[in-house]
mmCIF file of the N, C-alpha and C atoms, coordinates in Angstrom:
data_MODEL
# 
_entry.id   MODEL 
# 
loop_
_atom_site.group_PDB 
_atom_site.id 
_atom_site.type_symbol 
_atom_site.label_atom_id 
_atom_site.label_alt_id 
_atom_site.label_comp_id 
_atom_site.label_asym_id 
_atom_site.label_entity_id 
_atom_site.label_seq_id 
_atom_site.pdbx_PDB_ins_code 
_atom_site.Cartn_x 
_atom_site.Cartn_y 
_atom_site.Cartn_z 
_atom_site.occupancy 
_atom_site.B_iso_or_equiv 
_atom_site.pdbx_formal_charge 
_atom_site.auth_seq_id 
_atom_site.auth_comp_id 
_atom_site.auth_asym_id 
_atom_site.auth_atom_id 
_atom_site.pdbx_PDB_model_num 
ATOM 1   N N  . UNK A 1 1  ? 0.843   -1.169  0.000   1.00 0.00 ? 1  UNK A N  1 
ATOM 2   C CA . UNK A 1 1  ? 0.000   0.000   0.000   1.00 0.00 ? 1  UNK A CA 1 
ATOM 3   C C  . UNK A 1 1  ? 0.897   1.242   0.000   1.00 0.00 ? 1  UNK A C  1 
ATOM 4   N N  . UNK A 1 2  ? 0.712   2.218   -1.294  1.00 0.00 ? 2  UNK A N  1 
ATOM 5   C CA . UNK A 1 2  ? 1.405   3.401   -0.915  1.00 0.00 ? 2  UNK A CA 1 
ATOM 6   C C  . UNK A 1 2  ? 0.646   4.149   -0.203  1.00 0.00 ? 2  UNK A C  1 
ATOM 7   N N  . UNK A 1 3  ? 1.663   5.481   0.518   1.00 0.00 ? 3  UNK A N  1 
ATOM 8   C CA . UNK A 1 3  ? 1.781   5.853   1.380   1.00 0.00 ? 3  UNK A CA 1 
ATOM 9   C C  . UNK A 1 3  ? 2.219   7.265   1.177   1.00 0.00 ? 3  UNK A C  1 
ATOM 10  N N  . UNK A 1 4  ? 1.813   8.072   2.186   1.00 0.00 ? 4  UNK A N  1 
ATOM 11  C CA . UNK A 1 4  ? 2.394   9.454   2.434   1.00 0.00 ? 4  UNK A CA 1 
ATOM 12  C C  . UNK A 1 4  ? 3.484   9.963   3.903   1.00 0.00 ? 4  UNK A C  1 
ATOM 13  N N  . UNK A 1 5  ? 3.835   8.859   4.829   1.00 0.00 ? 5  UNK A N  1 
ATOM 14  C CA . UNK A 1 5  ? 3.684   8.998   5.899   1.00 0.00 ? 5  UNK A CA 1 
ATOM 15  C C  . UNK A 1 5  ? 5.355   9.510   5.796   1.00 0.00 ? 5  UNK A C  1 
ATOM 16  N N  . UNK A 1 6  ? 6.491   9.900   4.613   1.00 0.00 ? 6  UNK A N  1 
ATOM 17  C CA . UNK A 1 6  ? 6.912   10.428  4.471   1.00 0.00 ? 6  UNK A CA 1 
ATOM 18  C C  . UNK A 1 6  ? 7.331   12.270  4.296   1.00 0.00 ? 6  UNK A C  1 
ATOM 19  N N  . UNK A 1 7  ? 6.303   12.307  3.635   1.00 0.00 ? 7  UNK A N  1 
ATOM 20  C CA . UNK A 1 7  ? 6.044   13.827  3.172   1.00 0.00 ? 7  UNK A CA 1 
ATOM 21  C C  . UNK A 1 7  ? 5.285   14.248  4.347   1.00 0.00 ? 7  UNK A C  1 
ATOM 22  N N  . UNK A 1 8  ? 4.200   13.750  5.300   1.00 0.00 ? 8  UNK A N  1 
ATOM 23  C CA . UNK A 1 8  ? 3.418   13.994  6.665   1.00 0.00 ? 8  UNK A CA 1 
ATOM 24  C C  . UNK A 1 8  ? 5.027   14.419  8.018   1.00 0.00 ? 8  UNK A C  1 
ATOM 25  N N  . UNK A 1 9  ? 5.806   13.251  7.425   1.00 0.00 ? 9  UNK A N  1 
ATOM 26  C CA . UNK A 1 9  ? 6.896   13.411  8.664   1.00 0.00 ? 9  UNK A CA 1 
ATOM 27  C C  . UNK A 1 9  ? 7.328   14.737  8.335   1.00 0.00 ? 9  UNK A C  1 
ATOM 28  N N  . UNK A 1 10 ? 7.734   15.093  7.348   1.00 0.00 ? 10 UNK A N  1 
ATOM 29  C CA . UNK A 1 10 ? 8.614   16.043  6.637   1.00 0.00 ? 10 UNK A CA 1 
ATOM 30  C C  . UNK A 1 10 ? 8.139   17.411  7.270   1.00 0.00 ? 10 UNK A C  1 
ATOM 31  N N  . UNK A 1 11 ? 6.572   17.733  6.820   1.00 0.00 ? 11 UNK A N  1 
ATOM 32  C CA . UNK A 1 11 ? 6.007   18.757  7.349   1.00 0.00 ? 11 UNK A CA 1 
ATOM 33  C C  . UNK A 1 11 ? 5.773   18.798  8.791   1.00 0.00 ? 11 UNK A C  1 
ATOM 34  N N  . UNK A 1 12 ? 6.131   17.791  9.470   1.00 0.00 ? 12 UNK A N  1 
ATOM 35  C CA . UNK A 1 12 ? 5.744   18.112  10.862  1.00 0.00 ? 12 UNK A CA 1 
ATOM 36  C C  . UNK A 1 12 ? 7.131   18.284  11.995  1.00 0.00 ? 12 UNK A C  1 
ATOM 37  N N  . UNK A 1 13 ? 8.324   18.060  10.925  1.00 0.00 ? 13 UNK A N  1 
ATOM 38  C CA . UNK A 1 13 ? 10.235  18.091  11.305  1.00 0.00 ? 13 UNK A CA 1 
ATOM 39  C C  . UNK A 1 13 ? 10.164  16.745  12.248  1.00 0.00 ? 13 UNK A C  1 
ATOM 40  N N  . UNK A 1 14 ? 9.694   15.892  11.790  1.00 0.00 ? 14 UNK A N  1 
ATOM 41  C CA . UNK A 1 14 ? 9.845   14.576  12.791  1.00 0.00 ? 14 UNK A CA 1 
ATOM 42  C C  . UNK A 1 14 ? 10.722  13.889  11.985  1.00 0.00 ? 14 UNK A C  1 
ATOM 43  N N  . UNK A 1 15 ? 11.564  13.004  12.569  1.00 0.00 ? 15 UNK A N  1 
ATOM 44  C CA . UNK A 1 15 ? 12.512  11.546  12.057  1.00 0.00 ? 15 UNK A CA 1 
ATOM 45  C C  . UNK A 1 15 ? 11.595  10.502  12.390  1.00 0.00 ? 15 UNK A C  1 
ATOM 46  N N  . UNK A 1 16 ? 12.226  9.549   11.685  1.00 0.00 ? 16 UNK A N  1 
ATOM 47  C CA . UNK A 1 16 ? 11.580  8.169   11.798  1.00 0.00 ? 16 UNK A CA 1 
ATOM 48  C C  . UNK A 1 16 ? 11.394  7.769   13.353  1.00 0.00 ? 16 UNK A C  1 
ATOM 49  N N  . UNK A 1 17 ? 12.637  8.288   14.017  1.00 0.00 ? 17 UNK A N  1 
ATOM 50  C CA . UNK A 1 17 ? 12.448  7.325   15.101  1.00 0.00 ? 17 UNK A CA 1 
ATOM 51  C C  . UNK A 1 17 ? 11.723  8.135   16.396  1.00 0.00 ? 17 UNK A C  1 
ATOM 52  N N  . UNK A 1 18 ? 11.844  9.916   15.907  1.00 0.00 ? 18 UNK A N  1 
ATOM 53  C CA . UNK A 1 18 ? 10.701  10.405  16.832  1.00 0.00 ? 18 UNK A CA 1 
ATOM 54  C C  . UNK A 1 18 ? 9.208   9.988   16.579  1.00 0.00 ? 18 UNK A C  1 
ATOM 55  N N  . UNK A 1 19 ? 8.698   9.604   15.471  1.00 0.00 ? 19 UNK A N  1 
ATOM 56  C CA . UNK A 1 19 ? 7.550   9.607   14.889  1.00 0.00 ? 19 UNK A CA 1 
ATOM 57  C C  . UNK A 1 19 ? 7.116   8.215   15.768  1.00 0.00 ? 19 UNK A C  1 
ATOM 58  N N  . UNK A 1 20 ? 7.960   7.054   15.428  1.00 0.00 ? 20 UNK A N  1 
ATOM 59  C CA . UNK A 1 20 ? 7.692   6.094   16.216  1.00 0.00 ? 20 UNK A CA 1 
ATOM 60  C C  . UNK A 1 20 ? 7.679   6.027   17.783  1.00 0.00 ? 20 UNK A C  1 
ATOM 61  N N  . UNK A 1 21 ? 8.178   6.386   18.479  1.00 0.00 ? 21 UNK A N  1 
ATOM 62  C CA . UNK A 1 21 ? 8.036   7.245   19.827  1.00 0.00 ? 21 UNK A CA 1 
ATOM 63  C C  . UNK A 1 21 ? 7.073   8.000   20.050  1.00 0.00 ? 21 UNK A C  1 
ATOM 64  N N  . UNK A 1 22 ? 6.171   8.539   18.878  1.00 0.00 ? 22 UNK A N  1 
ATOM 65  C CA . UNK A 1 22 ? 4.809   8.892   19.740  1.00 0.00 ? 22 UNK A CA 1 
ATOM 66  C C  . UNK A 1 22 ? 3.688   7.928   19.366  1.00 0.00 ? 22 UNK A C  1 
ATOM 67  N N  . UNK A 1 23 ? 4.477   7.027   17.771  1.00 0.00 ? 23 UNK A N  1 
ATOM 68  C CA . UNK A 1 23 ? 2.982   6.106   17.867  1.00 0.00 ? 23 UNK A CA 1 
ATOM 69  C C  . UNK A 1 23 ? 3.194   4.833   18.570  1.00 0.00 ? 23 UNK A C  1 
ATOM 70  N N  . UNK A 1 24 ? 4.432   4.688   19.501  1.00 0.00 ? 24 UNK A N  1 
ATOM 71  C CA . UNK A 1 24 ? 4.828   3.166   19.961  1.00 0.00 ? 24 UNK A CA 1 
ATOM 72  C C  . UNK A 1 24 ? 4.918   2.089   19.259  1.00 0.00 ? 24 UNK A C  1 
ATOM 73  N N  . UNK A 1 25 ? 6.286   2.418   18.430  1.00 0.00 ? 25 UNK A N  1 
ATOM 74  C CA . UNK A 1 25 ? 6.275   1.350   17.657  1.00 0.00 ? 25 UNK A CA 1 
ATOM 75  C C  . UNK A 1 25 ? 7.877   1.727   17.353  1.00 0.00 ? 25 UNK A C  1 
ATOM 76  N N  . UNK A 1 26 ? 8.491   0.791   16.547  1.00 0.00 ? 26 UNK A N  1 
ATOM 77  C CA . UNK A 1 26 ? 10.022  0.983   16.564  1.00 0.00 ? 26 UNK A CA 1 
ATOM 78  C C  . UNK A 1 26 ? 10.694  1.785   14.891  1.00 0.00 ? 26 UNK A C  1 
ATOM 79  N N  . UNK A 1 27 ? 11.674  2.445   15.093  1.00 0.00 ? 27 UNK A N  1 
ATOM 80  C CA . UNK A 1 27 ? 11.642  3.215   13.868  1.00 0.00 ? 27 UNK A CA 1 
ATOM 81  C C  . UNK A 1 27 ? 11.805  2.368   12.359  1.00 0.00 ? 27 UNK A C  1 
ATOM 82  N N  . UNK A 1 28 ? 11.840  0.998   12.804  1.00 0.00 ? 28 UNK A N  1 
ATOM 83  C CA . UNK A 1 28 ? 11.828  -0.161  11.641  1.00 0.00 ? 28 UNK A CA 1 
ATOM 84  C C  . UNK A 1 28 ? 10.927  -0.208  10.966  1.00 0.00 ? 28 UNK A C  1 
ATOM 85  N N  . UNK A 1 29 ? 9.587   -0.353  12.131  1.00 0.00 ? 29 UNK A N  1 
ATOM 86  C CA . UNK A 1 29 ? 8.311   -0.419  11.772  1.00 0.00 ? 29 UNK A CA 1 
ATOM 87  C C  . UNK A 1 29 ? 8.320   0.638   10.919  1.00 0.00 ? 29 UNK A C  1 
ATOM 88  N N  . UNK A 1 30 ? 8.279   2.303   11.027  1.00 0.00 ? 30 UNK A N  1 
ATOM 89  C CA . UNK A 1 30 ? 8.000   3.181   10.196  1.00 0.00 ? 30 UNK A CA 1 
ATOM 90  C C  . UNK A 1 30 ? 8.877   2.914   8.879   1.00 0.00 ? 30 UNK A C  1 
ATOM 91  N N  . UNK A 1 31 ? 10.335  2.899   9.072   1.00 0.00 ? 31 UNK A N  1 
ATOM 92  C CA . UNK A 1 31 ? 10.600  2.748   7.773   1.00 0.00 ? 31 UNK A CA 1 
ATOM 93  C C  . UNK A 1 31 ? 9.962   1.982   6.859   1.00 0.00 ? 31 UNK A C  1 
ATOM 94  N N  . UNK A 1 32 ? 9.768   0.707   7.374   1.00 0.00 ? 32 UNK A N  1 
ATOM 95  C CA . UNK A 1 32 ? 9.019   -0.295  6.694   1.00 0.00 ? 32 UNK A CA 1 
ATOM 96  C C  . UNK A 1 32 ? 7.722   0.065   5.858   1.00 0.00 ? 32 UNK A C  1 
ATOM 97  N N  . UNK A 1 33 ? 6.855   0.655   6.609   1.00 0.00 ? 33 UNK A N  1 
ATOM 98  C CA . UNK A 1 33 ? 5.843   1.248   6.165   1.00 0.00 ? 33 UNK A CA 1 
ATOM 99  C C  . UNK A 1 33 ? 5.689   2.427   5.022   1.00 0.00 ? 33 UNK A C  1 
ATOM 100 N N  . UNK A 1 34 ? 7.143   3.290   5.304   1.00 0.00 ? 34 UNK A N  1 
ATOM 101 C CA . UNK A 1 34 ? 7.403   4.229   3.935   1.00 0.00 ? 34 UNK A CA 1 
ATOM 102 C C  . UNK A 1 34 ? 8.253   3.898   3.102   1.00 0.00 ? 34 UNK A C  1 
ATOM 103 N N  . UNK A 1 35 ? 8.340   2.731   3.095   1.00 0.00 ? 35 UNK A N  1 
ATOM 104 C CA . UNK A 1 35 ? 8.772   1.731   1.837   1.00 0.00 ? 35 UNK A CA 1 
ATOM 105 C C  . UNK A 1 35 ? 7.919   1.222   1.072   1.00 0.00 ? 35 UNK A C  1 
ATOM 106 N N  . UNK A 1 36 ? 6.459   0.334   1.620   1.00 0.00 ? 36 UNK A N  1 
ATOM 107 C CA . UNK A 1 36 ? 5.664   -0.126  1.109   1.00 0.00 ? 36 UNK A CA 1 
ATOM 108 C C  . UNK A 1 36 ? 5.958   -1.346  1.570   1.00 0.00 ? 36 UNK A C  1 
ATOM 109 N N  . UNK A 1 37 ? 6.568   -2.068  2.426   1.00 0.00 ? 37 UNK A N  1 
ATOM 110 C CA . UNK A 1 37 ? 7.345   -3.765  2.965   1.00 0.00 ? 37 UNK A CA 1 
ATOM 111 C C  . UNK A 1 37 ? 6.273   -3.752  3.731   1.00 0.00 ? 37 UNK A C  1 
ATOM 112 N N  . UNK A 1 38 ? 5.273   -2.849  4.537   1.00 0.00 ? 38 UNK A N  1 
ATOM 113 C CA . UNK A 1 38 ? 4.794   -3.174  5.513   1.00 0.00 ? 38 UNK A CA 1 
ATOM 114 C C  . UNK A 1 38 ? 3.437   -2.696  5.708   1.00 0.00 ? 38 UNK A C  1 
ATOM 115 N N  . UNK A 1 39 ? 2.023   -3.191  6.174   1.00 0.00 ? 39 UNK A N  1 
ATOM 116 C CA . UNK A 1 39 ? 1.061   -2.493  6.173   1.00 0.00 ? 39 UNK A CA 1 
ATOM 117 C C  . UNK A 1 39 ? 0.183   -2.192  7.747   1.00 0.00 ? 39 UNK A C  1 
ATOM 118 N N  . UNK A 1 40 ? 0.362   -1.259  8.306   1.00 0.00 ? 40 UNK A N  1 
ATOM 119 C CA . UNK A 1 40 ? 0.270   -1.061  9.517   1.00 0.00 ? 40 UNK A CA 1 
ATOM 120 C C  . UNK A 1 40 ? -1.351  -1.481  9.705   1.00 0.00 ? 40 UNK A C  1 
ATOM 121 N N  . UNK A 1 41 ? -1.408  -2.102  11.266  1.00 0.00 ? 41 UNK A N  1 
ATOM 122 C CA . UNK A 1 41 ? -2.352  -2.157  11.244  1.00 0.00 ? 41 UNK A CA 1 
ATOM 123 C C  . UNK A 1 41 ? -3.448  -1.068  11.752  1.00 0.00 ? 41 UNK A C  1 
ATOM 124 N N  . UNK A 1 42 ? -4.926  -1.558  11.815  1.00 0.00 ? 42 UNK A N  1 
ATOM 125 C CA . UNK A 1 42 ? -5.996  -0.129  11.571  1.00 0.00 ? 42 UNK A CA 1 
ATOM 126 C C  . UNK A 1 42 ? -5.604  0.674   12.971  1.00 0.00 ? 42 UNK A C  1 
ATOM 127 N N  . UNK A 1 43 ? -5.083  -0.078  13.882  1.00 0.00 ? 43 UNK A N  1 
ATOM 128 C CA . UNK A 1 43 ? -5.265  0.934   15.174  1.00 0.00 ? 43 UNK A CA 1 
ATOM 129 C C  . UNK A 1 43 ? -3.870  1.966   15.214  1.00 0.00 ? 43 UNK A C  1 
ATOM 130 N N  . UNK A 1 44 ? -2.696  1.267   14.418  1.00 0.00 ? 44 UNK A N  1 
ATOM 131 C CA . UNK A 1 44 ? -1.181  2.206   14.016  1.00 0.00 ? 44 UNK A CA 1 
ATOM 132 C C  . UNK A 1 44 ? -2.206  3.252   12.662  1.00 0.00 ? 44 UNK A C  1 
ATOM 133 N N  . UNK A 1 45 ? -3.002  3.099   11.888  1.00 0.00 ? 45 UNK A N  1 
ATOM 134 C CA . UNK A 1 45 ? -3.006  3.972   10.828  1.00 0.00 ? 45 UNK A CA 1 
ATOM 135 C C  . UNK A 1 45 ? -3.740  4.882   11.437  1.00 0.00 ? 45 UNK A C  1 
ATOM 136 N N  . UNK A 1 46 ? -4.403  4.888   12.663  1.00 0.00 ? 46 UNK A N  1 
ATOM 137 C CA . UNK A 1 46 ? -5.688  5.528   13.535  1.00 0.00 ? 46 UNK A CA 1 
ATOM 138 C C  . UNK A 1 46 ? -4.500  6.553   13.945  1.00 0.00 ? 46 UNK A C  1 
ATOM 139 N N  . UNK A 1 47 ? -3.269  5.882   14.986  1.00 0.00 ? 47 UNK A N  1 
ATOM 140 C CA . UNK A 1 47 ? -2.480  7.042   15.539  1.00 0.00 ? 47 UNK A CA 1 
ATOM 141 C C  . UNK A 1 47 ? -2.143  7.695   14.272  1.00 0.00 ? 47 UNK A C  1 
ATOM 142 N N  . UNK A 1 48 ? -1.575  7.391   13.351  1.00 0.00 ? 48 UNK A N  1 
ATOM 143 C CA . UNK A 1 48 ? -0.537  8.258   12.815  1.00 0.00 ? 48 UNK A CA 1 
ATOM 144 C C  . UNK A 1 48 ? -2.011  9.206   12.550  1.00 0.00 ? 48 UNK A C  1 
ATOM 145 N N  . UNK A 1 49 ? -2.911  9.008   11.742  1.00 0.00 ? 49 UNK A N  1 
ATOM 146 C CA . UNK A 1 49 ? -3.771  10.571  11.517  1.00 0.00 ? 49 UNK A CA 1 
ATOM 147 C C  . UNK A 1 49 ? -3.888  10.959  12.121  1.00 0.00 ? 49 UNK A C  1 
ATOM 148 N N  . UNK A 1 50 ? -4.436  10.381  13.491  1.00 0.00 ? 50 UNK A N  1 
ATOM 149 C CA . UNK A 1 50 ? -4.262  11.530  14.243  1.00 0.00 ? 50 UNK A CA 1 
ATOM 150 C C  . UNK A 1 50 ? -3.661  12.402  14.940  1.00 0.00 ? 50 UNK A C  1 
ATOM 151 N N  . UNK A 1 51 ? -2.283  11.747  14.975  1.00 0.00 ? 51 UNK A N  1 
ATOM 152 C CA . UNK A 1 51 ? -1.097  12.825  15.170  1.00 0.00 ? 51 UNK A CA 1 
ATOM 153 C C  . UNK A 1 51 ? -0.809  14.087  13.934  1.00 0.00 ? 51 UNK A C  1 
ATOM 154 N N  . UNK A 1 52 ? -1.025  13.199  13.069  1.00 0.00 ? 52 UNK A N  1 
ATOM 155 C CA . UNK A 1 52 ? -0.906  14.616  12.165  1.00 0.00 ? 52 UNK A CA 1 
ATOM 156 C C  . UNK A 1 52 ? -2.292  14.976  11.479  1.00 0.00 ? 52 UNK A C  1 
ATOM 157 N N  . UNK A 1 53 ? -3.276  15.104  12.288  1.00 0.00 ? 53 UNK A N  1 
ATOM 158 C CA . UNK A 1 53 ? -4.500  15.749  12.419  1.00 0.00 ? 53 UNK A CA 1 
ATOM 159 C C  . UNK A 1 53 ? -4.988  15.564  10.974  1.00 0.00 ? 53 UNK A C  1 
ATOM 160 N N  . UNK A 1 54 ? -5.126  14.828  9.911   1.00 0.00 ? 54 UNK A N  1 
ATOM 161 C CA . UNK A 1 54 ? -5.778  14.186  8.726   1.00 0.00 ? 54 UNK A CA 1 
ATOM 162 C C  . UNK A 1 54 ? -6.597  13.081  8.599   1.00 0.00 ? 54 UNK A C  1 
ATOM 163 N N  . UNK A 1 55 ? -7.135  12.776  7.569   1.00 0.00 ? 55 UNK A N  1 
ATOM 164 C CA . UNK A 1 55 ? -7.773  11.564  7.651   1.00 0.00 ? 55 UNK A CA 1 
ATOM 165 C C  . UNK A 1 55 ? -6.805  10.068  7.149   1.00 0.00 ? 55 UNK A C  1 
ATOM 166 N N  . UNK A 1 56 ? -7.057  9.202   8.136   1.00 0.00 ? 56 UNK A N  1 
ATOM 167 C CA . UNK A 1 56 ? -6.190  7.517   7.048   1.00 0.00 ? 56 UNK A CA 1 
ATOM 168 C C  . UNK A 1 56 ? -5.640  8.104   5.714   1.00 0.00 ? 56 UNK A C  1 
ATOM 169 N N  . UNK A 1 57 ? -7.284  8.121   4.582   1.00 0.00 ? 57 UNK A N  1 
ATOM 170 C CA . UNK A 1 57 ? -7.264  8.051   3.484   1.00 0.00 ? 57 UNK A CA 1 
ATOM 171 C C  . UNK A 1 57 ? -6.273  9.426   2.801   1.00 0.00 ? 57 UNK A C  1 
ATOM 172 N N  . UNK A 1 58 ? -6.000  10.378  3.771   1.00 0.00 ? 58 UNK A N  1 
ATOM 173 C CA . UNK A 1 58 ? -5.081  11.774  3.284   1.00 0.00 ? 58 UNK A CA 1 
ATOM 174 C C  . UNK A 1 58 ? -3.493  10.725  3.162   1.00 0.00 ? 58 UNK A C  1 
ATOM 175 N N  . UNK A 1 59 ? -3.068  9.998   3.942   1.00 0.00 ? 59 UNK A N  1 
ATOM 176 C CA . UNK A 1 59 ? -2.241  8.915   4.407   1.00 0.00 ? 59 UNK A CA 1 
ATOM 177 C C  . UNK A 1 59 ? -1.736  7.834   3.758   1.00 0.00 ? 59 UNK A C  1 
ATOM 178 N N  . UNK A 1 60 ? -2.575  7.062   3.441   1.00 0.00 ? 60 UNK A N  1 
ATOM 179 C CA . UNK A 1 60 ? -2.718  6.174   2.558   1.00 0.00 ? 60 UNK A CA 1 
ATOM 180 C C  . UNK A 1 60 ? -3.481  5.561   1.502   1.00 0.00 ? 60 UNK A C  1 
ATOM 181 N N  . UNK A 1 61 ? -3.111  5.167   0.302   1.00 0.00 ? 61 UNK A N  1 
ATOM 182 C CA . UNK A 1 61 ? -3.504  5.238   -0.623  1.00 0.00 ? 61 UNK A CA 1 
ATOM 183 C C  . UNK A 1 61 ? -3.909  3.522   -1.147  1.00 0.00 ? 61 UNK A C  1 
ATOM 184 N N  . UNK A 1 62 ? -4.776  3.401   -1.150  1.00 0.00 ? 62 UNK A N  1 
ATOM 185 C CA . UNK A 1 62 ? -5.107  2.303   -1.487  1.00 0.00 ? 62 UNK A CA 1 
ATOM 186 C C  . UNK A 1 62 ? -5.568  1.813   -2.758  1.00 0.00 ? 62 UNK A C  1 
ATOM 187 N N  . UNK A 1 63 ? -4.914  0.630   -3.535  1.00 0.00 ? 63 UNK A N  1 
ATOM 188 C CA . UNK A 1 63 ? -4.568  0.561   -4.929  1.00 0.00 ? 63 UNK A CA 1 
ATOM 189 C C  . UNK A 1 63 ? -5.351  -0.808  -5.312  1.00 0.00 ? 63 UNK A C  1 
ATOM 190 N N  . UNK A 1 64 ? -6.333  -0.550  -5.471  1.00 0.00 ? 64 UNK A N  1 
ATOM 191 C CA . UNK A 1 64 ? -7.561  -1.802  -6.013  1.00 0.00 ? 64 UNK A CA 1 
ATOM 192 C C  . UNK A 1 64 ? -7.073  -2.588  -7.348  1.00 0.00 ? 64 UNK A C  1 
ATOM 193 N N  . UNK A 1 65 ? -7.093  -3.456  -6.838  1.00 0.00 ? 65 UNK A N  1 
ATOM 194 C CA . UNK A 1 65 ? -6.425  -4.948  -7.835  1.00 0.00 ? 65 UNK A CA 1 
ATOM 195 C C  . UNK A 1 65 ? -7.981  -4.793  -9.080  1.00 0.00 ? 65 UNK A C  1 
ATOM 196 N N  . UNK A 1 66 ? -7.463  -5.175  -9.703  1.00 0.00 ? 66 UNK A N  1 
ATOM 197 C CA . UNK A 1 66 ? -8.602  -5.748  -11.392 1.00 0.00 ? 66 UNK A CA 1 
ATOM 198 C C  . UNK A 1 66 ? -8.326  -7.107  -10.912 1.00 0.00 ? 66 UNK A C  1 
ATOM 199 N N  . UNK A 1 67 ? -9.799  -7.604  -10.867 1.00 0.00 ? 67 UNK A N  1 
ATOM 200 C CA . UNK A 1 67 ? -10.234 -9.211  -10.644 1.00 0.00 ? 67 UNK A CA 1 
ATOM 201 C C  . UNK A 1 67 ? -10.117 -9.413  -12.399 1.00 0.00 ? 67 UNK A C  1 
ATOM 202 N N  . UNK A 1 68 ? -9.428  -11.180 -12.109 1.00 0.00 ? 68 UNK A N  1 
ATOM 203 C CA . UNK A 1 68 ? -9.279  -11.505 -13.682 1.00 0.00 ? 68 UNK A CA 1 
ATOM 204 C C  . UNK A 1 68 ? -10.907 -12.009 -14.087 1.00 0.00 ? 68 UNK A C  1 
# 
């Protein structure tokens, strides 16, 4: 799943590993996640908006498969 939780850090002067320190989680986890390796689950995608006061969907981008 892509993601914004790069460009969100950027504007708010956070690093990976402060960002993870307020959502409790380790700065792996985040990298992981602004790679695309990793898909947080609903209650991690809940903190991050609301730390940076947006919605999920401002966040992440969700990319609907074509059924064959």
């Amino acid at each position: 799943m892509k993601n914004k939780i790069k460009v969100y850090r950027a504007m708010h002067d956070l690093t990976q590993e402060n960002l993870a320190e307020r959502v409790g989680v380790t700065r792996q986890t985040i990298h992981a996640i602004e790679k695309g390796k990793y898909d947080p689950s609903l209650e991690l995608a809940f903190k991050l908006a609301g730390l940076f006061d947006v919605r999920i969907e401002d966040i992440f981008l969700y990319e609907s498969q074509e059924l064959i």
